[in-house]
FIZAMI-765456 format. One line per 3 residues: number of its first residue (from 1); their letters; for each residue x, y, z of C-alpha. Coordinates in steps of 0.1 Angstrom, whole numbers. Layout:
NUM = a = X,Y,Z; ...
This chain:
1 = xxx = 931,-826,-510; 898,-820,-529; 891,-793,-552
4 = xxx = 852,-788,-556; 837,-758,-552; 803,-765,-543
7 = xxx = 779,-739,-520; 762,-756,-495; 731,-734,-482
10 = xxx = 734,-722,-440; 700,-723,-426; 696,-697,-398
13 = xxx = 693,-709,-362; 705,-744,-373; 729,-760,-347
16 = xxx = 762,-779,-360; 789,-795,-347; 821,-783,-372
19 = xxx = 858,-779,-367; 873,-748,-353; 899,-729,-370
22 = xxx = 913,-701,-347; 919,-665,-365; 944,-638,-361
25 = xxx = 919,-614,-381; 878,-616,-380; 860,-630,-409
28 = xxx = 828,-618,-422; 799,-635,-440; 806,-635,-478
31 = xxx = 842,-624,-477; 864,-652,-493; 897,-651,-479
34 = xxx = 928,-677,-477; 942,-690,-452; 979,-710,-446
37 = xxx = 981,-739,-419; 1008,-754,-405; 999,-769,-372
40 = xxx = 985,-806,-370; 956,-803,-351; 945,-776,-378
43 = xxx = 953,-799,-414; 935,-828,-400; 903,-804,-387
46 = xxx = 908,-795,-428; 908,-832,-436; 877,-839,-415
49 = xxx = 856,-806,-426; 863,-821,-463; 851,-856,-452
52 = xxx = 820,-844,-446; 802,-811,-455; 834,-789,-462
55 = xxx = 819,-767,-433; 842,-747,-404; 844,-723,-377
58 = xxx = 866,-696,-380; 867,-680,-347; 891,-648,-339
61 = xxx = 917,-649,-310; 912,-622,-285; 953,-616,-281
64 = xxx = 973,-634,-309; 1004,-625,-293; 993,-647,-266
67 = xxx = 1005,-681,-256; 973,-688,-248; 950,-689,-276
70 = xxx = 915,-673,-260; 887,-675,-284; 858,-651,-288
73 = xxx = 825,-670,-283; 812,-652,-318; 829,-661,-354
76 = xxx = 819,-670,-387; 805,-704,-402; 829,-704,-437
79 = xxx = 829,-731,-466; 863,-742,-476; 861,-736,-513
82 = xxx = 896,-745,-517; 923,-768,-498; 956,-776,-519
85 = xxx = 990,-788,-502; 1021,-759,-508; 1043,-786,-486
88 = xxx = 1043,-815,-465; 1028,-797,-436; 1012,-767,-453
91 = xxx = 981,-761,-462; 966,-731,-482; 931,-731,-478
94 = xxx = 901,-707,-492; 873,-702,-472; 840,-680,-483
97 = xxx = 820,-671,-448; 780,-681,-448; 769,-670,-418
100 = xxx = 774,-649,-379; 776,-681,-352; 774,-686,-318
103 = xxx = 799,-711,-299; 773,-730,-277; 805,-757,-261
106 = xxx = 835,-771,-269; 829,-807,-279; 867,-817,-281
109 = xxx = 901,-803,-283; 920,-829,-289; 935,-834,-326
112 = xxx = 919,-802,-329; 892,-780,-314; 857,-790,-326
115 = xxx = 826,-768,-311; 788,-767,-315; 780,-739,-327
118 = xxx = 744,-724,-334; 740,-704,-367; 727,-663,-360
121 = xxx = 696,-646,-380; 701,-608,-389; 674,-585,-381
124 = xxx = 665,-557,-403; 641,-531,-409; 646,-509,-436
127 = xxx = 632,-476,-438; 647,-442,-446; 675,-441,-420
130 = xxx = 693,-472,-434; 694,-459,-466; 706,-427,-458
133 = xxx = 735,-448,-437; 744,-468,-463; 744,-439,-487
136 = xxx = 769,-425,-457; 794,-454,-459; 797,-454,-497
139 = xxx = 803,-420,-501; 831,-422,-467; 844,-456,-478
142 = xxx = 851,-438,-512; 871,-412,-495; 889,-438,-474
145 = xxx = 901,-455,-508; 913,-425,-522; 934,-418,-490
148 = xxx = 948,-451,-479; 978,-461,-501; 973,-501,-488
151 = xxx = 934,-506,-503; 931,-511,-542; 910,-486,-560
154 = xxx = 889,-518,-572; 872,-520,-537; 855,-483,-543
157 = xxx = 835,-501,-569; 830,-530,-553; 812,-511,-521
160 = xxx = 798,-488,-541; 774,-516,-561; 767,-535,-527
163 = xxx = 728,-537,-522; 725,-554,-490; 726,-529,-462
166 = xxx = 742,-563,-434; 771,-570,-464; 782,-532,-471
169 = xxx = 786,-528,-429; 807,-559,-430; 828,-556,-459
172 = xxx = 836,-518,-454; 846,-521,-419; 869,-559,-429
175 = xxx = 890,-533,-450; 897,-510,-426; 928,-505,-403
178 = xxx = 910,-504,-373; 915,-524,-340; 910,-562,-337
181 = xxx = 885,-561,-308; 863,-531,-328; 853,-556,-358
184 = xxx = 846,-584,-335; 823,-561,-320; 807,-553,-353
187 = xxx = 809,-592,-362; 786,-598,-326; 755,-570,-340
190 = xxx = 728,-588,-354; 709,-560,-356; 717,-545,-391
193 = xxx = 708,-511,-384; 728,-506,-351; 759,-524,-377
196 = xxx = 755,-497,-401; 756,-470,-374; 786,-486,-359
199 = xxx = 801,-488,-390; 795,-451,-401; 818,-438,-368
202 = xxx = 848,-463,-372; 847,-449,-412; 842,-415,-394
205 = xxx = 876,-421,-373; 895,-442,-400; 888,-408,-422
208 = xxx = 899,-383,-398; 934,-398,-389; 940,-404,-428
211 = xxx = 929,-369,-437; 949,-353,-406; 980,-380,-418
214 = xxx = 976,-364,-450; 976,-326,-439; 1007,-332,-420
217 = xxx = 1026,-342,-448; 1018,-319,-471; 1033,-298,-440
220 = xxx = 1065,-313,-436; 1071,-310,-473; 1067,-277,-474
223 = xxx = 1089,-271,-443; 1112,-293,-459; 1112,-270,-494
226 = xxx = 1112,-238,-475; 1142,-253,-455; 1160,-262,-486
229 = xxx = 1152,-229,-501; 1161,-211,-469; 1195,-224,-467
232 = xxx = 1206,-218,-503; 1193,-183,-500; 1211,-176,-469
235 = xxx = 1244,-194,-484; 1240,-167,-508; 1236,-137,-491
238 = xxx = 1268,-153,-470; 1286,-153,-503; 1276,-117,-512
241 = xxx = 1282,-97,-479; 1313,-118,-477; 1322,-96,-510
244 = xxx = 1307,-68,-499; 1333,-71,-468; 1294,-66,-443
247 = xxx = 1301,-83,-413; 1273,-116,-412; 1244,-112,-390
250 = xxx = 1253,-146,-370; 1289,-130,-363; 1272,-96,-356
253 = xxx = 1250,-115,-326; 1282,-133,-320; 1301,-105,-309
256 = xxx = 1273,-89,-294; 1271,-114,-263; 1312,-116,-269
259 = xxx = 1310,-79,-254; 1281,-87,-229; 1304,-119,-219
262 = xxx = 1336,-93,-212; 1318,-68,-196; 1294,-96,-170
265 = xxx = 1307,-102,-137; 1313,-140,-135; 1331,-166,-114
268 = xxx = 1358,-183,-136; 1344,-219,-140; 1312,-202,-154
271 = xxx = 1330,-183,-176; 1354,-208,-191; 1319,-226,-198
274 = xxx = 1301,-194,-213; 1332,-189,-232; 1331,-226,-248
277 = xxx = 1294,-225,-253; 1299,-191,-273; 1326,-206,-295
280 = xxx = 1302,-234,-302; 1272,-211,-314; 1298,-192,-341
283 = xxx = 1302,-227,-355; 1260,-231,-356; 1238,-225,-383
286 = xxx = 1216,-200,-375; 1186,-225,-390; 1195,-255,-370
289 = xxx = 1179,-260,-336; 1211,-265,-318; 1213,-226,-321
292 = xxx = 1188,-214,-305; 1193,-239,-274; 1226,-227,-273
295 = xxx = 1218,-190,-276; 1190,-193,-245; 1213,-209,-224
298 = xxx = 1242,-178,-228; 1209,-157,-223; 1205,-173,-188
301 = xxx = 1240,-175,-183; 1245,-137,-189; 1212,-128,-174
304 = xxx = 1218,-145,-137; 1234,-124,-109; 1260,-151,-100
307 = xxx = 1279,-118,-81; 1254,-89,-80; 1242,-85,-47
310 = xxx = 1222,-55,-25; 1240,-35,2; 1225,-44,32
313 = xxx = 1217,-19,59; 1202,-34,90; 1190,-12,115
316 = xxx = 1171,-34,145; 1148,0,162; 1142,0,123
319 = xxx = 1132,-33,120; 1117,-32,145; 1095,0,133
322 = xxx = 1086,-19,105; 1074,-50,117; 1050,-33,141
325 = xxx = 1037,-5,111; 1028,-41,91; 1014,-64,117
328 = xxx = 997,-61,146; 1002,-81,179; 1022,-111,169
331 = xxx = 1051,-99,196; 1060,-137,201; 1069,-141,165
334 = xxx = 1085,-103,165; 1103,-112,188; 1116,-139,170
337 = xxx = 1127,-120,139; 1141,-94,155; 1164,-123,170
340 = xxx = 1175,-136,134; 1184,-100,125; 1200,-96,151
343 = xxx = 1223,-121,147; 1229,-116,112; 1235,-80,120
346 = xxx = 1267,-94,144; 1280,-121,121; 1270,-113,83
349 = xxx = 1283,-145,71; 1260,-168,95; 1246,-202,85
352 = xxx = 1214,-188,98; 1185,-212,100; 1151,-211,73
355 = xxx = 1126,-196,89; 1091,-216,87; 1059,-199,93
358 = xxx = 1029,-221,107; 993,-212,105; 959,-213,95
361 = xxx = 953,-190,58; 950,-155,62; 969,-147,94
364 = xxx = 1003,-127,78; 1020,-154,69; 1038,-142,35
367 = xxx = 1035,-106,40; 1061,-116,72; 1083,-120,50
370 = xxx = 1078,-88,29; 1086,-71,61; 1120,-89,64
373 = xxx = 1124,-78,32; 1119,-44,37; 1137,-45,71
376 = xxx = 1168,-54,54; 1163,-36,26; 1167,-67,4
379 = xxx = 1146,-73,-24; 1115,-99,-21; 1103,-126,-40
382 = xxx = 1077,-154,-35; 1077,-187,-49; 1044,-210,-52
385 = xxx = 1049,-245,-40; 1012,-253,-42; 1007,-285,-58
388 = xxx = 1041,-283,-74; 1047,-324,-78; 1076,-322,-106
391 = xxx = 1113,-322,-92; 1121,-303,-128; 1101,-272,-111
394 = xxx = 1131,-274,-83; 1160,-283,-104; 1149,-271,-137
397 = xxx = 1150,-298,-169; 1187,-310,-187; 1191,-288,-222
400 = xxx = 1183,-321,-242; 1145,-317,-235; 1126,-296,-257
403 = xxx = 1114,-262,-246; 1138,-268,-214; 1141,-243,-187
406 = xxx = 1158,-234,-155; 1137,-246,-124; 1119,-222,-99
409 = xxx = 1149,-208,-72; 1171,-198,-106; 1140,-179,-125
412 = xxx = 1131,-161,-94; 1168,-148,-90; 1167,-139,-126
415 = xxx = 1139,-118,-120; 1148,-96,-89; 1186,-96,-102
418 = xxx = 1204,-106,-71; 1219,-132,-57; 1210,-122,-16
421 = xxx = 1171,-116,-18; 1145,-129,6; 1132,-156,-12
424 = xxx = 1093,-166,6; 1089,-209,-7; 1049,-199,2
427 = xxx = 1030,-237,9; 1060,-257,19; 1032,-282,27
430 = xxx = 1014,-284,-4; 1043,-302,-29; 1038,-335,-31
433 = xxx = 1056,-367,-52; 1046,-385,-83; 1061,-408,-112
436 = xxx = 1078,-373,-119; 1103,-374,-90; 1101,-359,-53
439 = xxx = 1101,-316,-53; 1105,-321,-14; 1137,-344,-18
442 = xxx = 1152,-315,-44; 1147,-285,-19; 1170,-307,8
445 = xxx = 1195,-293,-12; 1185,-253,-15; 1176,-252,28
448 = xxx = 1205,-269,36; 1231,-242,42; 1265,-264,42
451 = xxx = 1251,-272,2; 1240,-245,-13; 1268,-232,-20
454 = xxx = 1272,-249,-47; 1234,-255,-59; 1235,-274,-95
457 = xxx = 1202,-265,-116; 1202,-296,-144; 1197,-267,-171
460 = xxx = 1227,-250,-159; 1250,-278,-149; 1267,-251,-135
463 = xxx = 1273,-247,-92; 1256,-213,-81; 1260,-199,-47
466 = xxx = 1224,-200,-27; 1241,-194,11; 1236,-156,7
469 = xxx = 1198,-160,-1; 1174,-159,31; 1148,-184,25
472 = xxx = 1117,-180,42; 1089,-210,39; 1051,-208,51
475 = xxx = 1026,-236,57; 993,-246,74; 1007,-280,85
478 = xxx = 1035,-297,97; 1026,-334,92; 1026,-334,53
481 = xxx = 1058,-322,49; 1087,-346,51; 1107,-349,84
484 = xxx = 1141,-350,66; 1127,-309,52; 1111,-300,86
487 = xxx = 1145,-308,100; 1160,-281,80; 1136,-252,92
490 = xxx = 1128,-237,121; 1092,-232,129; 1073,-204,140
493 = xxx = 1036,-209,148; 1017,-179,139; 980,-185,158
496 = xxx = 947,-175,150; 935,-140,159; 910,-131,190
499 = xxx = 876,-109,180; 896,-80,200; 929,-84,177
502 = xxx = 906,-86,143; 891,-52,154; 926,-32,154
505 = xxx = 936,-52,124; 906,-42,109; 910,-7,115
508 = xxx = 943,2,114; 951,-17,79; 920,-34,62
511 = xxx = 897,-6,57; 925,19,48; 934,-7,23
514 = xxx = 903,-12,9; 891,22,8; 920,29,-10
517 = xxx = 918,1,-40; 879,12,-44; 892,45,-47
520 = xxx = 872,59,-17; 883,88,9; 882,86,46
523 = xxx = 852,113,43; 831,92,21; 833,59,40
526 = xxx = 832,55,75; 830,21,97; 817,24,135
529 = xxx = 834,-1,161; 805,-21,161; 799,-23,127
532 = xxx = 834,-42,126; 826,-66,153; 794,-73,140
535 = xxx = 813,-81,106; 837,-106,126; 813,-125,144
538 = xxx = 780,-127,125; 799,-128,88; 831,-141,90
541 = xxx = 845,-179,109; 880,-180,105; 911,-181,125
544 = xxx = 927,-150,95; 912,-119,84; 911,-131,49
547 = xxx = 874,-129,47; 870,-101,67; 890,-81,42
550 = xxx = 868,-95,12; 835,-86,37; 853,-50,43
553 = xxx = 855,-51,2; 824,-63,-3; 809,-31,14
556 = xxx = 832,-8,1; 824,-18,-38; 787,-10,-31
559 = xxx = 792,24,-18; 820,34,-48; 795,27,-70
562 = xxx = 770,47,-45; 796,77,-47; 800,75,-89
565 = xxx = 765,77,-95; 758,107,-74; 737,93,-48
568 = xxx = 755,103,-15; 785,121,-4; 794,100,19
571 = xxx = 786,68,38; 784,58,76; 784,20,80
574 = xxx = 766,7,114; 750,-25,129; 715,-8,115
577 = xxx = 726,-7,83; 753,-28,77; 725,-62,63
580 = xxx = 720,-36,33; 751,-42,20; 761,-73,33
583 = xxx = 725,-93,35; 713,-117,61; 743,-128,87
586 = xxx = 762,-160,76; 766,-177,115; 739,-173,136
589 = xxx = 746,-182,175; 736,-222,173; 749,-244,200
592 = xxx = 721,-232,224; 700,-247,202; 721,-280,192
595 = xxx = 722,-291,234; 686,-281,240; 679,-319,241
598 = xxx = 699,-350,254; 727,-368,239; 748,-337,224
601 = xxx = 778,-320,238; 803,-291,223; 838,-302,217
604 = xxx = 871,-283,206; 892,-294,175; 921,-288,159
607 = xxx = 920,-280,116; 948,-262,97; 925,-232,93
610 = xxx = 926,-226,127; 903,-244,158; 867,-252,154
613 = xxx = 841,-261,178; 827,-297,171; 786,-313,181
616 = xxx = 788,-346,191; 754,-363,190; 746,-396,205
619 = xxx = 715,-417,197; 697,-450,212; 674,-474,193
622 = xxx = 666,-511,204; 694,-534,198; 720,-555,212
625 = xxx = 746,-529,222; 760,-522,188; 777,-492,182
628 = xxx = 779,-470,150; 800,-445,142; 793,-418,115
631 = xxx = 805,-387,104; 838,-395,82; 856,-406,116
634 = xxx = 897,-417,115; 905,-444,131; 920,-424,159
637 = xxx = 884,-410,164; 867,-441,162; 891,-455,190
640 = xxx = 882,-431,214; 844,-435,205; 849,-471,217
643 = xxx = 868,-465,246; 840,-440,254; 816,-464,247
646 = xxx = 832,-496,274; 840,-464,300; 801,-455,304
649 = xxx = 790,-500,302; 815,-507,331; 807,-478,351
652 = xxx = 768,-478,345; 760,-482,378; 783,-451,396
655 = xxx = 769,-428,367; 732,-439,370; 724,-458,344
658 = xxx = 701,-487,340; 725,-514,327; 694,-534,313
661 = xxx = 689,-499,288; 723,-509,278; 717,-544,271
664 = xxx = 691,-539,249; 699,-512,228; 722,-500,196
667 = xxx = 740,-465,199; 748,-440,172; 773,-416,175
670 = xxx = 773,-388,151; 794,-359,145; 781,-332,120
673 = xxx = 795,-319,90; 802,-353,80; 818,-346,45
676 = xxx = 846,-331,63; 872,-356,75; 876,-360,115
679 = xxx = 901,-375,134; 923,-376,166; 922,-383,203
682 = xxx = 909,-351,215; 871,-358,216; 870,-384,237
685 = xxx = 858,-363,265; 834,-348,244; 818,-381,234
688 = xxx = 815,-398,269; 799,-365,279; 774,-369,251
691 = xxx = 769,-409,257; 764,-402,294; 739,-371,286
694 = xxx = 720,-396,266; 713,-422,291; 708,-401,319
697 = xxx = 684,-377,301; 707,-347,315; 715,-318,287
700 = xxx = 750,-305,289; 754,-267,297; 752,-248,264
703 = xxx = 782,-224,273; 806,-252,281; 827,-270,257
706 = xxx = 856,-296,256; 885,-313,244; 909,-342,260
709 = xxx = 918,-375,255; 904,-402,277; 919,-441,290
712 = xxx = 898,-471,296; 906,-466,332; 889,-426,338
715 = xxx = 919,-408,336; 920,-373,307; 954,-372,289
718 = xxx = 966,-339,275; 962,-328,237; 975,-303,213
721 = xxx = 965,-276,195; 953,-254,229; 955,-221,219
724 = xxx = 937,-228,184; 907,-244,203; 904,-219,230
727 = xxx = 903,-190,202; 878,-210,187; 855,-215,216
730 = xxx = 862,-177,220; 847,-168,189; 816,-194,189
733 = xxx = 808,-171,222; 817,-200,247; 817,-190,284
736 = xxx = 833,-218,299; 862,-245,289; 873,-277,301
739 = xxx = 912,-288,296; 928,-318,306; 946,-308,334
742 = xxx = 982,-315,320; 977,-289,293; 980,-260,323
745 = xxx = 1012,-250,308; 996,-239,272; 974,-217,292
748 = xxx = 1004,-189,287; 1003,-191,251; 965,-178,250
751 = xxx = 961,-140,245; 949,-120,275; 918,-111,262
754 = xxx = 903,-143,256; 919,-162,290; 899,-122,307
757 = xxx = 867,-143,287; 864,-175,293; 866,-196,323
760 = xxx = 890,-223,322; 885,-261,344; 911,-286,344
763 = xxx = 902,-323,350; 927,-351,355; 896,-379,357
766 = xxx = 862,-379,337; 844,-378,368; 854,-341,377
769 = xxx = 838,-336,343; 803,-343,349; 797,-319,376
772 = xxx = 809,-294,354; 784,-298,325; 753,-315,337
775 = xxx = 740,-289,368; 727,-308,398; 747,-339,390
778 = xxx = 749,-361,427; 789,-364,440; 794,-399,438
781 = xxx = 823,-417,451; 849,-432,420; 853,-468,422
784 = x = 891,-476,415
């Protein structure tokens, strides 16, 4: 191979056709760096580059570990300076880069890669910025050099005399240990200025991780001395109290939980275990971390209530009492309590069944089973399963993991000290599974009464008896929790309350609770009847009594501070006064307005916060029958919307409508509220009414709303959720209700006051609907 060493001069924006020569690293202009080849392809592009003008193109590989080589379409035009043969099929080469280049095409690729490639021009203006940039990268490079033990001091110097703004960028960014695709990146800036401010924040990062690197091992050394001198001292002071005849702290804290161990109350396989473990920590150094994982685990160990239990004293009038002084109405669930207590009162040692509460938020869901509780005269607890997604949380974690604890059912019986309390798992239907494991799949386990008996907690390892615990689990849906869980519990549906039932709750527990945290008398704050109901209906929408307590709070915070600052004695809350403390009403009466024009019709759903009532507007533009449906729809929904939609084209004619409107026109169907998600059968009704409201220019009857299913062929199939919707049409103020006439038998499940309210229709076909809705609608005979 040759040996000369002449420069030849690049010429920006020329364009050459030169070998390739793929890269591991990224070469800059005017770094001189060697290279070793051994493929073919690659010693006869060498051969050919010194044929002719010695030139190449060293181009990076975007993933060297890679089979397949990918090439950036930037590199670096380089000058072989050097080429000399180590063996028969290696080459060392030396290579000085010239200039940034641009791979226009591959020209060939077989011996080797050859490419034309166009040759970049830098842009530069300099002004004060640069040169306070440049003056940035000496000074950080400096720092760089000092902490990085693989850079030679030489290359401090070496940055520090650079002149040329483009160069310094390049050649102290080459030098750093930063990733492969970051100086590619700074190779493809032409623009020197944006390279220098590039360049400035990789030095900025490369200087933080070396200087925290270097803080944290100045750290471990001195942990490592203060060890070293920890354990001779205390080798000492074991020598001299040993002479002394003191007895050594280690064996005093030994004997300590030796005498807890005798006097605890434990089943014998856990004691042969707490036994072992304890002969393992007086073998421990005190200093090593073994010890302290050891010593927490005889902590739990000692601290559970493996046979500690509460006497239990059930009386049913009692229970009875108690549920009643709590809660108001609610006999149907009562009822069923008192049923479970009863049982357990005849056979203490029952398998009895987990209990599972189903509602909307705020009805007396948890504080159900405070009452239990107290009825029993067990102690309570209540466990939050809220957007628990770890089965560690369940189970607890094994002792190997750092910081490792017990899961959720073991902590709580460490904390009321027993092993029979009423344990509430509160949002059953919130857990959920992730790359973490299945929280849902562990609590199979704790509900299931012929296993848990012998419940196994993975920090533990141990088999602690869970049949004497009453578990008692709350949700606002069924659907999201698994069916192989829901199997385990039996559920109680715990409905929304009527206007009437909010009053007495109102008075008989919210305000005295509330006037009693605000730290109000009776005498000083005083609610009239209609005061209440004006709080329930105008400021409050909810199936609970949630908000209505915060409403009731609301007032009573503005007359405490009335009361501390001297300004009445004593405060009587009315419908004239009541928007002083409250404001403006939150719901207005609104569906007389929302049906004052064609094409809209009230419906009835179903949420888990209890019913709501649902607008259904239809629209018509010109078009070619297209139909479009809006309002974040499921595809349940969106099913029903078309089977409205082919009901009201092939009965146009019976219902009155010109078929040639239909021909030429689009329809939108839109239900409000659209960033709440909708779906489900039960509007079908409700959107045929709306469609055929539309194109007959009737308006539906503002007091009447809906809810049912509906076929192709006319017929209205029953739906769920009854009692929630009827409550809810109770509340809006609805007079009148139409129900698929299969769903007669959910009429017994509605409180007497609102079935007293409303008027109730049941329909087996759509047509017995319109008469209903649209007054002075002609009988027409139904074509089968």
């Amino acid at each position: 191979m040759s040996e000369r060493r002449e420069e030849l001069p690049a010429r920006p924006d020329e364009i050459k056709d030169v070998p390739v020569i793929p890269g591991d690293a990224v070469i800059f202009p005017h770094m001189i760096v060697p290279f070793v080849l051994t493929e073919p392809g690659l010693l006869k592009a060498v051969e050919e580059a010194l044929s002719r003008d010695r030139l190449v193109a060293v181009v990076a590989v975007k993933d060297p570990r890679s089979e397949r080589k990918e090439l950036y379409r930037h590199g670096t035009l380089c000058l072989i300076l050097r080429a000399s043969r180590v063996e028969l099929d290696r080459v060392r080469i030396v290579v000085q880069g010239l200039s940034r280049v641009r791979i226009l095409s591959f020209l060939k690729e077989e011996p080797f890669l050859v490419a034309r490639v166009q040759q970049l021009t830098e842009t530069f203006s300099p002004d004060r910025e640069a040169e306070a940039l440049a003056a940035n990268i000496r000074q950080m490079f400096g720092r760089v050099v000092e902490l990085s033990p693989y850079l030679p001091g030489e290359l401090r110097g070496l940055v520090e005399n650079l002149e040329d703004p483009g160069m310094l960028a390049d050649l102290s960014v080459a030098h750093l240990n930063v990733p492969h695709a970051e100086k590619q990146a700074l190779l493809e800036i032409l623009d020197v200025k944006e390279r220098l401010h590039r360049a400035v924040r990789l030095l900025a990062e490369q200087l933080e991780v070396l200087e925290l690197g270097q803080r944290i091992q100045a750290e471990v050394r001195d942990r490592m001395e203060k060890a070293q001198k920890e354990y001779y001292l205390r080798e000492q002071l074991k020598v001299i109290r040993k002479e002394l005849g003191e007895t050594e702290g280690v064996e005093a804290e030994v004997e300590e939980l030796r005498e807890k161990l005798e006097k605890k109350a434990l089943p014998d396989l856990v004691r042969r275990e707490a036994e072992k473990e304890l002969q393992k920590l007086s073998r421990t150094h005190p200093a090593s971390a073994e010890y302290t994982v050891i010593r927490n685990y005889l902590d739990w160990i000692l601290d559970l209530p493996w046979l500690e239990s509460t006497e239990e004293h059930l009386d049913l009038a009692e229970a009875e009492r108690i549920l009643d002084e709590d809660h108001y109405d609610l006999e149907k669930v009562k009822k069923r309590i008192l049923e479970y207590l009863a049982v357990r009162k005849l056979n203490p040692e029952m398998k009895g069944p987990i209990l599972c509460f189903l509602g909307p938020p705020g009805v007396g869901k948890t504080s159900l089973g405070r009452s239990i509780a107290r009825a029993l005269g067990r102690r309570f607890w209540r466990i939050s399963l809220g957007g628990v997604r770890d089965e560690a949380e369940i189970r607890g974690h094994r002792r190997t993991y750092v910081g490792a604890m017990p899961g959720r059912i073991i902590q709580a019986l460490r904390r009321v000290g027993v092993n029979n309390p009423v344990l509430m798992l509160d949002e059953i239907d919130k857990i959920g599974a992730d790359f973490r494991g299945d929280p849902a799949a562990a609590l199979l386990e704790v509900l299931d009464p012929e296993q848990n008996r012998e419940f196994s907690d993975h920090y533990l390892e141990l088999p602690f008896d869970l049949s004497r615990v009453i578990f008692i689990a709350t949700a606002n849906v069924l659907d999201t929790i698994p069916a192989p869980l829901r199997d385990r519990m039996e559920i109680i549906e715990i409905p929304g309350y009527t206007e009437e039932e909010k009053l007495h709750i109102a008075r008989r527990y919210l305000v005295p609770r509330q006037l009693r945290e605000h730290g109000l008398r009776a005498s000083q704050l005083r609610f009239t009847d209609s005061a209440l109901r004006r709080i329930i209906v105008y400021y409050t929408r909810e199936a609970g009594v949630r908000q209505l307590e915060r409403e009731i709070g609301a007032v009573c915070r503005a007359v405490a501070r009335e009361v501390a600052e001297g300004k009445t004695a004593g405060t009587r809350i009315s419908v004239r006064n009541l928007e002083e403390y409250l404001g403006p009403p939150k719901y207005l009466p609104e569906i007389t307005e929302r049906v004052r024009v064609p094409g809209v019709a009230v419906g009835l759903a179903w949420t888990p916060a209890g019913g709501e009532v649902l607008f259904v507007e239809a629209a018509r533009m010109k078009g070619s029958r297209k139909l479009i449906l809006t309002g974040q729809l499921g595809e349940v929904m969106r099913e029903s919307a078309e089977a409205a939609f082919t009901y009201v084209r092939s009965h146009a004619e019976e219902l009155g409508i010109d078929e040639e409107v239909l021909a030429g026109s689009d329809f939108h169907i839109h239900v409000p509220s659209g960033a709440i998600p909708k779906d489900g059968p039960s509007a079908g009704v409700t959107i045929l009414t709306a469609l055929v409201s539309l194109l007959t220019g009737r308006t539906v009857r503002p007091e009447v709303a809906m809810t049912g299913e509906i076929t192709l062929r006319g017929l209205v199939l029953p739906v769920g959720g009854i009692k929630e919707k009827v409550l809810a049409a109770r509340r809006y103020g609805l007079k009148e209700v139409i129900l698929p006439r299969r769903n007669e038998k959910d009429l017994r499940e509605i409180p007497e006051e609102a079935r007293r309210a409303l008027r109730f229709h049941l329909v087996s076909r759509v047509e017995e609907i319109f008469p209903l809705v649209f007054p002075g609608w002609p009988r027409r005979p139904h074509k089968k």
